[in-house]
FIVEXMI-678544 format. One record per residue (C-alpha): residue number from 1; x, y, z. Coordinates in nm, 4 decimals, padded with zeros to 6 digits, always signed. Each point is the difference from the previous one (the first is absolute). Layout:
<recs>
(NUM,(X,Y,Z))
...
</recs>
This chain:
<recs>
(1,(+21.5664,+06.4141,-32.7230))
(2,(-00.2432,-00.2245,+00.1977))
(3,(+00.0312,+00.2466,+00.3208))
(4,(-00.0899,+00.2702,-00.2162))
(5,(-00.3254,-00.1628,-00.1377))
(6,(-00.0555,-00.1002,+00.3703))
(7,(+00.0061,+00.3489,+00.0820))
(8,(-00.2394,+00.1499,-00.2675))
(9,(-00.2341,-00.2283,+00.0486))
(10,(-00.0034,+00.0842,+00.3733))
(11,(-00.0191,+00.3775,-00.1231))
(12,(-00.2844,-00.0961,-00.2176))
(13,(-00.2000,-00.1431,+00.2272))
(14,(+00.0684,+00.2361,+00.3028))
(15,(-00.1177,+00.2427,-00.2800))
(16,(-00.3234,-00.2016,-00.1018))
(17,(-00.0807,-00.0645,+00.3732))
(18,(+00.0302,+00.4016,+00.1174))
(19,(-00.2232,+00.1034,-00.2929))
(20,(-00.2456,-00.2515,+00.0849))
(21,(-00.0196,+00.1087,+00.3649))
(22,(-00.0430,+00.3380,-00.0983))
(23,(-00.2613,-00.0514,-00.2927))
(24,(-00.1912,-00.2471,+00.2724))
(25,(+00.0147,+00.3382,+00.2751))
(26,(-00.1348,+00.2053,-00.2837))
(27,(-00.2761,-00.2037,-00.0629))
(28,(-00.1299,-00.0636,+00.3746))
(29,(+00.0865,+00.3241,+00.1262))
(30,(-00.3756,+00.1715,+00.0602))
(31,(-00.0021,+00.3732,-00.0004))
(32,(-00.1050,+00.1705,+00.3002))
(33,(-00.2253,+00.2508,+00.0238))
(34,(-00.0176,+00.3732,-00.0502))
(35,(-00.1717,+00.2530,+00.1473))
(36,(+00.0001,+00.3695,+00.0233))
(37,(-00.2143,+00.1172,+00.2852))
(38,(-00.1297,+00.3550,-00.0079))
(39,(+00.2441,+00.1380,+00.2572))
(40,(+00.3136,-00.0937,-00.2117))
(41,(+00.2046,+00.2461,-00.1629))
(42,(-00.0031,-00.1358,-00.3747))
(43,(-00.3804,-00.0331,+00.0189))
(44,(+00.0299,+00.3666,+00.0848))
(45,(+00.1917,+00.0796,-00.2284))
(46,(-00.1640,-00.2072,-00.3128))
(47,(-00.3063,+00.2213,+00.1057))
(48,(+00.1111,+00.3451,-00.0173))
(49,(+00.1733,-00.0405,-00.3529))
(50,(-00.1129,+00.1635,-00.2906))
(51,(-00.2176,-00.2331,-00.2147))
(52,(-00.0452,+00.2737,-00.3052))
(53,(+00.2387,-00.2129,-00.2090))
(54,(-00.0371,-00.2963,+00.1127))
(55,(+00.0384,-00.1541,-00.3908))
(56,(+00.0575,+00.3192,-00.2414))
(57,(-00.1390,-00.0497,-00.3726))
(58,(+00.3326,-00.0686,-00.1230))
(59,(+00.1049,-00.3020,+00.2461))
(60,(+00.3008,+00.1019,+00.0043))
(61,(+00.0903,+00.2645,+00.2761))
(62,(-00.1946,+00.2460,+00.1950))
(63,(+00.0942,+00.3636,-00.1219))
(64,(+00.1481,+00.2060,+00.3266))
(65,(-00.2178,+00.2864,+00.0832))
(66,(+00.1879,+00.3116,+00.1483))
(67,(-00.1429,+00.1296,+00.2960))
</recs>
């Protein structure tokens, strides 16, 4: 029984020590930054879409026009 107990509580605080780690990364990581420059192909393409429905008045889904 004691080997056992001696085991959980080495599970429990393997457990309790890799979810600190990661919480602690999560909370220093910084975000680097993004940029699209003009010569990039999503920037290209995010300007030639169709903005006509951008938000239609229902909010729900823009109707699809044949044609």
């Amino acid at each position: 029984m004691k080997f056992e107990a001696m085991m959980l509580r080495g599970l429990f605080f393997a457990c309790v020590t890799v979810c600190g780690l990661v919480l602690g990364a999560m909370l220093t990581t910084t975000p680097s930054n993004v940029q699209l420059t003009a010569g990039s192909r999503i920037t290209a393409a995010l300007q030639s879409a169709p903005n006509r429905c951008a938000l239609p008045p229902d909010g729900v889904v823009c109707p699809r026009v044949d044609g």
